[in-house]
Every structure is written in structure tokens, then in C-alpha cells.
C-alpha positions in Angstrom: 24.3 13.7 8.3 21.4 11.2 7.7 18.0 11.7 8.5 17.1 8.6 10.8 19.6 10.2 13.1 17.9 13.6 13.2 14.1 12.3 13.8 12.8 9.3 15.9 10.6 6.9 14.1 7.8 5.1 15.7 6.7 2.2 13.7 2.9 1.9 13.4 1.4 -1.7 14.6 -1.4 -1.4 12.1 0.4 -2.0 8.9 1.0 -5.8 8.1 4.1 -6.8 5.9 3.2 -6.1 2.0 4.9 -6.8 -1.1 4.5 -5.6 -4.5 1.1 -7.0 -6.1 -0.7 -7.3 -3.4 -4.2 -6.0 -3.2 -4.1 -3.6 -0.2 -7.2 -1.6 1.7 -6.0 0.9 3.6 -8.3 3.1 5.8 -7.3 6.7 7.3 -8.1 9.5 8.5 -9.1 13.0 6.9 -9.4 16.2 8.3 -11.8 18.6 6.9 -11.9 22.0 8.3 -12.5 20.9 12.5 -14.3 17.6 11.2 -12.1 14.1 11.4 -13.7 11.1 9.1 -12.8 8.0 7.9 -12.0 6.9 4.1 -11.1 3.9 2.3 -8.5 3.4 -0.8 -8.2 -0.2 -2.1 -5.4 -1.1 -4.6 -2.8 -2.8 -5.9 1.2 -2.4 -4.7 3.0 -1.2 -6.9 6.2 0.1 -4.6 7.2 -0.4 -1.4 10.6 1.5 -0.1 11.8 0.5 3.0 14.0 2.9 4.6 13.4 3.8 8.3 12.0 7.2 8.3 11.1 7.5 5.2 9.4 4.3 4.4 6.5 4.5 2.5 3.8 2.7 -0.4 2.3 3.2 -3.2 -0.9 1.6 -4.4 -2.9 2.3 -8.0 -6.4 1.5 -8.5 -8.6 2.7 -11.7 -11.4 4.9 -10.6 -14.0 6.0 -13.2 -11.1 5.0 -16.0 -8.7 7.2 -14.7 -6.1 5.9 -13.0 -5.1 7.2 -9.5 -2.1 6.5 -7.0 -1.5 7.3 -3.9 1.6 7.0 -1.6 1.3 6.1 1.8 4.0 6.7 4.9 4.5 3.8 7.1 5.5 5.7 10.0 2.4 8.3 9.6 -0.5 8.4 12.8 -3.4 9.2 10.2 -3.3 5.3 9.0 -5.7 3.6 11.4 -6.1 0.5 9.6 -4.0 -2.0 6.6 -5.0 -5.0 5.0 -4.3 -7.0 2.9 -6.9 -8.6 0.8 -5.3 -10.8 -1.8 -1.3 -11.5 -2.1 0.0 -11.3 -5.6 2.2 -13.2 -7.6 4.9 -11.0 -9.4 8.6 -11.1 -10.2 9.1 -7.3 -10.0 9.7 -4.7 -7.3 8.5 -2.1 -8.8 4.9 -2.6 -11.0 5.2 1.0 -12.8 4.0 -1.1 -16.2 0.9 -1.3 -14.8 0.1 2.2 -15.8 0.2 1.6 -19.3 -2.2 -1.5 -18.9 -5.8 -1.5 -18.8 -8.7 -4.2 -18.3 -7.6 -7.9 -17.9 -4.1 -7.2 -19.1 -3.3 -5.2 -15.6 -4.7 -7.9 -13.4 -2.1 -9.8 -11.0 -1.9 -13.4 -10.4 -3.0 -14.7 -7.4 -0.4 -16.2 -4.7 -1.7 -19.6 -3.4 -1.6 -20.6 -0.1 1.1 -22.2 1.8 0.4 -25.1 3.9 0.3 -23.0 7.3 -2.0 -20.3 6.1 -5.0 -23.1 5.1 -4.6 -24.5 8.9 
């Protein structure tokens, strides 16, 4: 028994087509106690699995010198808004070296732009 026959998925409009290394911002909401307000996380990709209902993200950023991560559901209502900032140039699906990087070595090359994106 699989699990995208047991629930029905609805795909969420607001979430562009990523790919690992790219700078993402991602606003959401929170609940806190009756209260509903929104935050921002900004970071890099460093996963993306793409399965139907369970289809989710992963970005890292380095807060205060600690490094946090946060995973992200595709499919989830409290995502109100993705996007991406800057498309990165890498040549692995899955960035999980960039935990043991720091400073300039973690940065990500930057993609240029194709010929349809300048017009």
C-alpha cells in the first residue's frame, strides 16, 4: 500500500521550481497561541525530494554562527509565499558538505542568465 493512494495531494501554486543551490526566501505562517503572523527564512537548497505527497526542502542559512536548517513540505497551506532570489550553480543533488564549511568556502556560484531571462 503506498501512501499517495491513501491521501490526496493538492499542489500549492506559490512554490516556483527550485533546485539545489539556490538561494530561496520562503515566508509562512506561525501560530502562536490564537495569534497568526508572518515570518521569513532565507537560505540556500540544500535538498529537494520530489515525491507526491511527501515532497519537501530543505534550506541552511548561518544565523549568529550557528548553523540552522529547516525542511519545508511542498504540499503544506502554512507556505504563503517562495522565491527564489539567486539560482546557484552546483553539480550535486544533495549540498550536505556545506555543513562542514564556513565563510567564503560555503558560498555557491552564481548561475548566469540565459538569453530569455535578460529579455
Amino acid at each position: 500500500m503506498d501512501i499517495n493512494t491513501l491521501v490526496e495531494t493538492k499542489v500549492n501554486e506559490n512554490i516556483p521550481r527550485m533546485n539545489p543551490g539556490d538561494t530561496v526566501k520562503v515566508k509562512m505562517k506561525i501560530v502562536e497561541g490564537d495569534q497568526e503572523r508572518s515570518q521569513t527564512f532565507e537560505g540556500v537548497v540544500i535538498r529537494v525530494r520530489r515525491s507526491r505527497a511527501g515532497a519537501n526542502f530543505t534550506l541552511r542559512k548561518v544565523f549568529q554562527g550557528v548553523g540552522v536548517e529547516r525542511t519545508f513540505a511542498f504540499n503544506s497551506p502554512r507556505l504563503e509565499k517562495v522565491e527564489v532570489v539567486r539560482f546557484g550553480k552546483v553539480r550535486r543533488a544533495k549540498l550536505y558538505y556545506l555543513r562542514q564549511l564556513s565563510g567564503k568556502a560555503a558560498r555557491q556560484k552564481v548561475k548566469s542568465k540565459s538569453k530569455d531571462e535578460i529579455r
